[in-house]
N, C-alpha and C positions, 0 to 999 in steps of 0.2 A: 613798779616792776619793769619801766621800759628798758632799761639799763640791763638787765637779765635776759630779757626777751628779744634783744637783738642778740648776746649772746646766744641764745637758743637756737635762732639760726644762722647763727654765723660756727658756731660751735656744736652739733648735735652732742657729739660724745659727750660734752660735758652737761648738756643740758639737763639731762636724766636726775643728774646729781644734785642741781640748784635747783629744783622743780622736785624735789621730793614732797613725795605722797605724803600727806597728811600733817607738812610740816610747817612752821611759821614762814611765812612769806621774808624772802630776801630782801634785805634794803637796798633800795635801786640806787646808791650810790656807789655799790661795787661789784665791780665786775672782773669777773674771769677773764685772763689773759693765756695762763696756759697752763694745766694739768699735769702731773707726773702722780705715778703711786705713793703714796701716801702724802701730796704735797702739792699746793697751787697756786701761783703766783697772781695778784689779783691789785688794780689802781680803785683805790678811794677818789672818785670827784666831784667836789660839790661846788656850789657857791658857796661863800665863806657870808655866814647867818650874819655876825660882827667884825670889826674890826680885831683882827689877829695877829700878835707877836708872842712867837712860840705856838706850836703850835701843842695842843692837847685834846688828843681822840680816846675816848674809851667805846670802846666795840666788844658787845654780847654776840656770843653766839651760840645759836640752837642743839650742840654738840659737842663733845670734849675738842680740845685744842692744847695738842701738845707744848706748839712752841711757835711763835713770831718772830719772825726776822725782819723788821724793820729800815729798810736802806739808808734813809736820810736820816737817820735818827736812833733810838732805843726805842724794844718793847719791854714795858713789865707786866709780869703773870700775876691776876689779883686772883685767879682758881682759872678750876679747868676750862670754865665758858666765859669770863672775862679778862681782858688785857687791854692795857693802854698801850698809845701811841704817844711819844712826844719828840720835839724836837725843838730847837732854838732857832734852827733858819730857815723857820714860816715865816715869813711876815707881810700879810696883805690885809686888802680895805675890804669893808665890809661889801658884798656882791663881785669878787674876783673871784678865782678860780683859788682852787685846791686841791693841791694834786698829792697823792700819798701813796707810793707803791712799796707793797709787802709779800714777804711767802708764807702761809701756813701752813706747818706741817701737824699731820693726824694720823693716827691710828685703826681708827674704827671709819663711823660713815661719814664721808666728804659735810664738812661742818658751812653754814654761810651765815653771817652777819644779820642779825632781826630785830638790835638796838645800837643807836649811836648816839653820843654825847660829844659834840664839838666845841673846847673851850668853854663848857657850862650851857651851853644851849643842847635840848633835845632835837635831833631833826630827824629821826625813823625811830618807830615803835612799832614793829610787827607783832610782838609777842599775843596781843590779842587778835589775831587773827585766827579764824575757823579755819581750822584743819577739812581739807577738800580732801574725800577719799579718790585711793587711786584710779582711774576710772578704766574697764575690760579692755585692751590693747584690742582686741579682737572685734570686730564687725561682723555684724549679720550678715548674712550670703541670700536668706530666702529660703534656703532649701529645705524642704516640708517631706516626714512631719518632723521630724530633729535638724537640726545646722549642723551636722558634720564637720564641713568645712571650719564653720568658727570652734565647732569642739575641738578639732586637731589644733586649730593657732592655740590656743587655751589651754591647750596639754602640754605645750611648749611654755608657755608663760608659768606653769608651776615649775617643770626646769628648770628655771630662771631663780625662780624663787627658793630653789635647794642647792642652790650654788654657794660650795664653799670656795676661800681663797679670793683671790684680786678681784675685782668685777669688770668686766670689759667696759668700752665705753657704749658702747647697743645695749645694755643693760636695758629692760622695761618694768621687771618688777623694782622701782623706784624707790621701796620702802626698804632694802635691803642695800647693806653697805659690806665693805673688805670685812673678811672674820679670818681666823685662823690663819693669818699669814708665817705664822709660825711652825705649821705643824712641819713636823720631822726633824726639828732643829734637836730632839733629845737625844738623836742618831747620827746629827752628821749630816743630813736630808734635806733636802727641798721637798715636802709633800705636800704643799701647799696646793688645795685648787679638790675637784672632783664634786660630789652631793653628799648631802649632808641628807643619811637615810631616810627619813622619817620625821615624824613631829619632835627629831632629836637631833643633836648636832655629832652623833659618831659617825664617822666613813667606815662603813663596814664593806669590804671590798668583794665578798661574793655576790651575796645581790645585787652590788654594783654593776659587776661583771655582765651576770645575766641578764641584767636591766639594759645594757650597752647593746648585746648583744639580740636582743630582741627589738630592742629599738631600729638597729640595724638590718635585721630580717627583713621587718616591716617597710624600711624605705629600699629593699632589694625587689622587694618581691607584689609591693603594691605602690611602685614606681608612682605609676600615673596617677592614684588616689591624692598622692602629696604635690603634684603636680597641677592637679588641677584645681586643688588648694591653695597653691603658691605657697606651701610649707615644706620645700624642699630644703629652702637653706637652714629655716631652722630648726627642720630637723638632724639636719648635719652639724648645726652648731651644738643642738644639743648634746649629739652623738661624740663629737671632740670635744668638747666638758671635760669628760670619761676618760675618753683614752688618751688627752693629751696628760691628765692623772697616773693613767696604767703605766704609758710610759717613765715616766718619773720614779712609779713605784718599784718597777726592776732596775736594782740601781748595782746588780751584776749576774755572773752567770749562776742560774739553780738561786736566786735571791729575789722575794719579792715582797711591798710590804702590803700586808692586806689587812689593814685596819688602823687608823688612828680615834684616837680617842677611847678612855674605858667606860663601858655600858654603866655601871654604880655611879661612877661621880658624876657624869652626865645627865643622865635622869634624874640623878637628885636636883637639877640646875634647872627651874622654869626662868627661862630671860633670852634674851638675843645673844644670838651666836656673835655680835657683836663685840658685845660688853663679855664674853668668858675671860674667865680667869684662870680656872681650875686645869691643873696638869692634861694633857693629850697626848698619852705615852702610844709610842708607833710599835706596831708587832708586827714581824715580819715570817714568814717560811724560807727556810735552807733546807741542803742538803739533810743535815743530822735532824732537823727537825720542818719534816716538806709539809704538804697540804696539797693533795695531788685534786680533790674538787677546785680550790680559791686558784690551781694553776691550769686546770684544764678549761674551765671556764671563763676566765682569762684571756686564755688563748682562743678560745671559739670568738668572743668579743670583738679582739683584735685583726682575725683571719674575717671575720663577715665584715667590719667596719673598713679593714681594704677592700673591700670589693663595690664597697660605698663612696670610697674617695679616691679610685683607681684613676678616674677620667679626670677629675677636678686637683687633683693633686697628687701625681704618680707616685712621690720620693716618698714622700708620708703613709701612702697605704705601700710602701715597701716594708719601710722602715717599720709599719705595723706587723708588720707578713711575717718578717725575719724574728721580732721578740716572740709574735705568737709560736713558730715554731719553735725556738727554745723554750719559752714557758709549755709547750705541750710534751717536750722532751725531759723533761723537768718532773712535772706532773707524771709521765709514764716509766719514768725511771727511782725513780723515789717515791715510793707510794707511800701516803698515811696518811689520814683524817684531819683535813684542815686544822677540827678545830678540835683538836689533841694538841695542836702545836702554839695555836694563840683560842688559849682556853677561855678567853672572855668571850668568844664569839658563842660558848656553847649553848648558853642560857637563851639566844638569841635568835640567832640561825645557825642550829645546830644541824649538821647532813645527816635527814634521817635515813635518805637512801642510797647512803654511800657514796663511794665514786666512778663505779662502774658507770651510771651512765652518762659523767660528764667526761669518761674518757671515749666514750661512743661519740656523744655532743662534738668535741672538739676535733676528734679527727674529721667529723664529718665535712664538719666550715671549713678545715685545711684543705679537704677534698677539696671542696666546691671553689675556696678561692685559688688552690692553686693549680688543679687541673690535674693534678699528679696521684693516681690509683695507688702510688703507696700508699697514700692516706687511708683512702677505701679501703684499702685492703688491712690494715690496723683497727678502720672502726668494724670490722667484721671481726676479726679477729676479738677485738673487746667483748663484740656483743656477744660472741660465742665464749667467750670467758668466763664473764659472769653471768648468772643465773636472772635475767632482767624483767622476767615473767613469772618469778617465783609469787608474785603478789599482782592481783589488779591493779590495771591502773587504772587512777582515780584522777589524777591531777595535771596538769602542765605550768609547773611554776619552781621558782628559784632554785628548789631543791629537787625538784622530778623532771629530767627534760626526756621524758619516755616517748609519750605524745610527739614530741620536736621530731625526735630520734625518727618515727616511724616516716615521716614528711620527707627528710631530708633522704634516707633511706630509698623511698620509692622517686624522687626527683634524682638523684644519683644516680641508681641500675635499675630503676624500673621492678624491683624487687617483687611477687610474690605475697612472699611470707610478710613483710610488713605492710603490703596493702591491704593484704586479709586482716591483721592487726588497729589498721586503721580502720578501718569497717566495725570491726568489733567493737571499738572505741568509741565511734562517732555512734553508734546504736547506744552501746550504756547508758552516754550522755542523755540522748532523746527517751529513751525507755527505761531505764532503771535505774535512774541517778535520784537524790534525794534532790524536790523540791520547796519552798516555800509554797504559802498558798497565795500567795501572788503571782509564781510563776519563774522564780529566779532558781536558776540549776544550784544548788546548796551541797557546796565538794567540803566547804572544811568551815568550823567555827569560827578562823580568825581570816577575815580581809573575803568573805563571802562573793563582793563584788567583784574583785579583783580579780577571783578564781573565774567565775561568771565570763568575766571578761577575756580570762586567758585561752577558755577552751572557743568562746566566740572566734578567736581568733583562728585557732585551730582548725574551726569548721569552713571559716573563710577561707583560709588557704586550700582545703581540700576543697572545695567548691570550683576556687578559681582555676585548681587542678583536672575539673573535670569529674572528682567522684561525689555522686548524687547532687548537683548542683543546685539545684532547685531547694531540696531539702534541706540542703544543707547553709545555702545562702538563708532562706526563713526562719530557720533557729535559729542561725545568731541573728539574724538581725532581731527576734524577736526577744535575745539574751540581753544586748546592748540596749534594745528600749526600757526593758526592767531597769535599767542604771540613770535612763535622762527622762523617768518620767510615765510610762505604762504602769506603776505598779497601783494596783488598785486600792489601796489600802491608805497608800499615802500623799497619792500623787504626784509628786514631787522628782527633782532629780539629785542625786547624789553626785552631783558634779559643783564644786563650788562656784558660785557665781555665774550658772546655766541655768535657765531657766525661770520661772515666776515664784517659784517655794525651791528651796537647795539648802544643805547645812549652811548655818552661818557661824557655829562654835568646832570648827576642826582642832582635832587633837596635834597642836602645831605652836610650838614655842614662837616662834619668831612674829607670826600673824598675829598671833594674840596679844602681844604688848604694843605697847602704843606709842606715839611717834616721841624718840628722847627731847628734851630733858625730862620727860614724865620717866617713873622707873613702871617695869615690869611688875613689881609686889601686887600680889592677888588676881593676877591674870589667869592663872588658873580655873579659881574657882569664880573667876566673875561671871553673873549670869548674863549677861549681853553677850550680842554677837562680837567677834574677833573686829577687833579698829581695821585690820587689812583683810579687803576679801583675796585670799587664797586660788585665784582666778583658776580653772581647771583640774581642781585637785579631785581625784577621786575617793569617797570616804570609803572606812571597813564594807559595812553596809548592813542588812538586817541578821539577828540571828534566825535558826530554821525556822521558827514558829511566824516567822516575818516582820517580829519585832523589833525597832528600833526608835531611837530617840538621839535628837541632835545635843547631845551632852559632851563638852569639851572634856571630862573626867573619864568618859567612855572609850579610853583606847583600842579596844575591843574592836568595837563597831565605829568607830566617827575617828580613829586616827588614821592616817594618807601615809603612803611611801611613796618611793622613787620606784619600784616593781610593779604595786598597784598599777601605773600607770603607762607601764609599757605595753605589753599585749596590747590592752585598751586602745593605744593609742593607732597600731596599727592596723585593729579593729576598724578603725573610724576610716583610715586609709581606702581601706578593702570594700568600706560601704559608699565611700564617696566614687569608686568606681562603678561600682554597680546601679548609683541611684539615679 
């Protein structure tokens, strides 16, 4: 491995790739020279085992391999993981040098060399090498009784790990390669790039939205939590994931696309996003058919996420500023139900509460990024429009930003009527919300935790706002320990790879198969834990009775999103200030 391993540091971006998790060891006789997307030009050099005229290389490798380019010579393709090298104007003595430089070009994960045969001699055989799992990018900090701090690195590391499209060269979760570099090509589109929602590979761009734009809240408004974490970057890296996606997806004016991939033929696919195959048709909203939720939330996304990279990158949180007010002008002038318009999302994340109040939501973030009381004065306007109290509120999550609404509202104008609102709110939670008998606030049957986790969040912010502080900081933090580990039933934490007991079977295509050329077949139902721990993911979690069970078939309870893990994350923020 020396041969790699001076790459490693001579090379960090590429290192990730040749040091992949759980894969056969590189043959140290080649090394990376220099990287490009889909393609890396790399010298063979050994000592020559015998005396050689002509030379003749056949080189395995761990992962498909489109095509070799060969300089000095020809390659031929004997399949996807074998190819020779040959050429006629080798010719040296036994213990000279050999030098042989190539490009590979690939498709899926960055492929390296783990057999070679030189002129009929063997001189590297990785293939029996034990697969070293990836090991927690994140360190302990000490901080008792939970790591906070390493929880938030960790909640960035599943990020990581739901990244569709090209993969940077900082990459950490190692087991994951380029996927979908195609999407939007069946429109004309570059859509390549964003999260891939769940233990599935569709870009469903609502949730996305509000995932973005909660993620963003979080690094606004408990600044120093991530700071004194030293997860500031990456939480803006995670944060630009997203929205260098969004931008991509308005690809003109009143046009956006908010969904690649169809729900049916997706979920029918247990395997790596890698290896798909199957069609990724893009659905977009227009004018004659809008989706004023998938645009207002969008726009709230984009208007919080410039206020995140105002300082670090002026042009960009403009350039975010300016779509978000089109897409919000979009959304308020074309009204209809996202997903009337890309009907595959209905089964999915269908808008049970309409779009009343992501046109509240997004005026509010235009307010606040851009200092301009027109905004204000449109989210009042909304609120008084639609009826937003017709029903309690019960929830703060992808489809209900009522909660949100009420926060932003009293930080804006100091408002009254939704401070009283938020009182009322924060009281339900503590006194008349449905419990487990462990102790976990129980708002909805699916993603339990999550919920748990979003109103933690809520109560944080209102705390660090000053209403009922005390109170209010003790619940959640006592919500967020239900999630790493107080629960008395099982004691355990629901955060993958946290703690001394945590799911090890998440409902999660990708983790679950094992490092290529193995195939994915029966990963599903295999009774072992997942070949990749899943570093920071947070699972469904129990149903009301408190039951649960680490069952990778259980989507219900043990599948992870990209939402799950928002709130959450800025939860963890809020607590690492206060601890």
């Amino acid at each position: 491995m020396t041969g790699v391993l001076v790459k490693t540091c001579l090379l960090g971006a590429i290192s990730l790739s040749l040091l992949y998790t759980g894969a056969k060891a590189q043959c140290e006789h080649v090394q990376v020279v220099q990287q490009f997307q889909g393609r890396f030009q790399a010298d063979f050099i050994v000592s020559a085992p015998t005396d050689i005229k002509g030379l003749d290389l056949d080189l395995t490798f761990n992962t498909p391999v489109d095509r070799i380019e060969y300089y000095s010579g020809g390659a031929t393709k004997k399949d996807d993981y074998n190819y020779n090298l040959f050429s006629q104007n080798v010719n040296v003595k036994e213990g000279e040098q050999v030098k042989a430089s190539f490009m590979v070009h690939y498709s899926h994960h960055m492929p390296f060399v783990i057999h070679e045969v030189i002129n009929g001699v063997e001189i590297c055989d990785t293939t029996a090498t034990t697969p070293a799992p990836m090991p927690n990018p994140c360190a302990e900090t000490g901080m008792m009784p939970y790591d906070y701090s390493q929880l938030l690195c960790m909640s960035f590391v599943f990020y990581e790990a739901q990244r569709s499209g090209p993969l940077p060269a900082d990459q950490r979760v190692t087991w994951r390669g380029d996927s979908a570099l195609d999407d939007g090509s069946d429109v004309g589109h570059d859509l390549a790039g964003g999260y891939y929602d769940a233990g599935d590979h569709v870009k469903f761009g609502f949730p996305m939205a509000y995932t973005a734009t909660v993620l963003a809240w979080g690094l606004i408004d408990f600044a120093d939590g991530y700071e004194a974490a030293g997860q500031t970057e990456y939480g803006m890296a995670a944060l630009k994931w997203a929205t260098d996606y969004f931008l991509k997806a308005h690809t003109a004016k009143d046009e956006f696309y908010g969904q690649v991939g169809a729900g049916g033929p997706d979920h029918s696919y247990w395997g790596r996003p890698e290896d798909m195959t199957m069609d990724r048709p893009s659905f977009k909203i227009d004018e004659p058919h809008a989706g004023t939720e998938l645009a207002a939330e969008t726009a709230a996304a984009l208007a919080a996420a410039s206020m995140v990279f105002q300082e670090s990158d002026p042009t960009y949180a403009a350039t975010m500023l300016d779509v978000a007010k089109e897409l919000y002008d979009f959304a308020d002038n074309f009204r209809e139900t996202y997903d009337n318009s890309i009907p595959d999302a209905k089964e999915y994340y269908h808008s049970w509460s309409g779009y009343g109040d992501e046109l509240v939501w997004g005026a509010l973030w235009l307010a606040r990024a851009t200092g301009d009381d027109a905004y204000l004065d449109r989210a009042r306007d909304r609120w008084n429009e639609f009826d937003l109290l017709a029903e309690d509120v019960k929830q703060f999550s992808w489809d209900d930003k009522r909660a949100g609404v009420f926060e932003l509202f009293i930080l804006l104008d100091g408002s009254e009527e939704f401070s009283t609102q938020l009182l009322k709110y924060l009281d339900f939670l503590k006194n008349k919300a449905d419990y487990t008998p462990e102790g976990l606030v129980f708002l909805d049957q699916w993603g339990s935790n999550r919920h748990a986790a979003n109103v933690a969040f809520i109560s944080l912010w209102a705390a660090k706002n000053g209403i009922d502080k005390e109170a209010n900081e003790e619940w959640a933090r006592g919500q967020v320990g239900q999630l790493l580990g107080d629960n008395s039933r099982y004691e355990m934490s629901f955060v993958v790879g946290y703690g001394e007991k945590y799911p090890e079977r998440p409902h999660h295509r990708s983790s679950s198969c094992p490092t290529p050329p193995e195939t994915c077949e029966g990963a599903l139902t295999n009774p072992g834990p997942n070949p990749h721990v899943l570093y920071g993911a947070l699972v469904g979690g129990p149903a009301a009775s408190g039951a649960y069970e680490d069952n990778r078939q259980d989507y219900q309870h043990n599948e992870v999103a990209c939402d799950y893990n928002a709130a959450y994350t800025g939860a963890l923020a809020a607590l690492i200030e206060i601890s």
